[in-house]
C-alpha positions in Angstrom: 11.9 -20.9 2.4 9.6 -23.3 0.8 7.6 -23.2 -1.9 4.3 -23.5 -0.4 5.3 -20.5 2.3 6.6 -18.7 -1.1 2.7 -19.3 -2.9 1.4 -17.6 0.3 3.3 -14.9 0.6 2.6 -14.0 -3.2 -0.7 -14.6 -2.9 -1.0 -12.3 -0.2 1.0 -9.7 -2.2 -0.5 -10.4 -5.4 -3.6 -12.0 -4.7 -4.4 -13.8 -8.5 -2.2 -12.2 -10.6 0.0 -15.1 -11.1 -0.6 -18.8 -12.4 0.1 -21.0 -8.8 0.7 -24.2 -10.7 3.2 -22.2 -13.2 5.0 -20.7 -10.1 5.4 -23.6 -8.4 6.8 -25.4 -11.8 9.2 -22.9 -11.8 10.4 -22.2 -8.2 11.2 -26.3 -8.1 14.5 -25.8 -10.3 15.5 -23.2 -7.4 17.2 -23.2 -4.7 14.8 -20.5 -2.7 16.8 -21.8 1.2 18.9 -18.7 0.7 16.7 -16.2 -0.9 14.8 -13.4 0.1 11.1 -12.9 -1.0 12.1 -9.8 -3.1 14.6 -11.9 -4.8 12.1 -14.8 -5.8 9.8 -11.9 -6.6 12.5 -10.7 -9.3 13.0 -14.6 -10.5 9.8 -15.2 -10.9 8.7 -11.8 -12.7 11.5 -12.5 -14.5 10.0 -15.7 -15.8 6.9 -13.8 -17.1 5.0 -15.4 -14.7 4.0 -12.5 -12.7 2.2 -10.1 -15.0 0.7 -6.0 -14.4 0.8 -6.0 -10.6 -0.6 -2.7 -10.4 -3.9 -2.6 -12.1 -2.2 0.0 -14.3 -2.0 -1.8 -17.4 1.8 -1.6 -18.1 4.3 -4.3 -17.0 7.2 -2.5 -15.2 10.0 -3.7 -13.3 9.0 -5.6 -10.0 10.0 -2.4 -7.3 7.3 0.0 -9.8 5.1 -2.8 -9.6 5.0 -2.9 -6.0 5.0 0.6 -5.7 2.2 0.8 -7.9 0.2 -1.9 -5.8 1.0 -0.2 -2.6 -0.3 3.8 -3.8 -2.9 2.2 -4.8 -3.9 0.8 -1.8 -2.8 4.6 0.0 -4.7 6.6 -3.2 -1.7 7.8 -4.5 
């Protein structure tokens, strides 16, 4: 996968909760041919680079961030 196809995809997951430029810095050292978009979720959360997904104001691991995000959308 690319890096621009990767910016997309987080930006449609995430909209601007992350840095683009800081990503992209970071997802250059990478190898991203053979991983999924979960995994380069987790590398770049892992980073710091992705902060409080949810709107809830607490930074939790990247599967309760998403969880979170997605509720929210539902009103759960």
């Amino acid at each position: 996968m690319d890096i621009q196809s990767i910016i997309s995809q987080l930006s449609s997951k995430f909209g601007g909760s992350f840095d683009v430029a800081a990503v992209t810095e970071h997802l250059k050292g990478i190898d991203t041919s053979k991983l999924s978009i979960t995994e380069i979720i987790e590398k770049v959360k892992g980073a710091g680079l992705i902060g409080d997904l949810d709107g809830d104001g607490v930074k939790e691991s990247v599967i309760e961030e998403i969880k979170g995000k997605i509720g929210g959308i539902f009103g759960k």
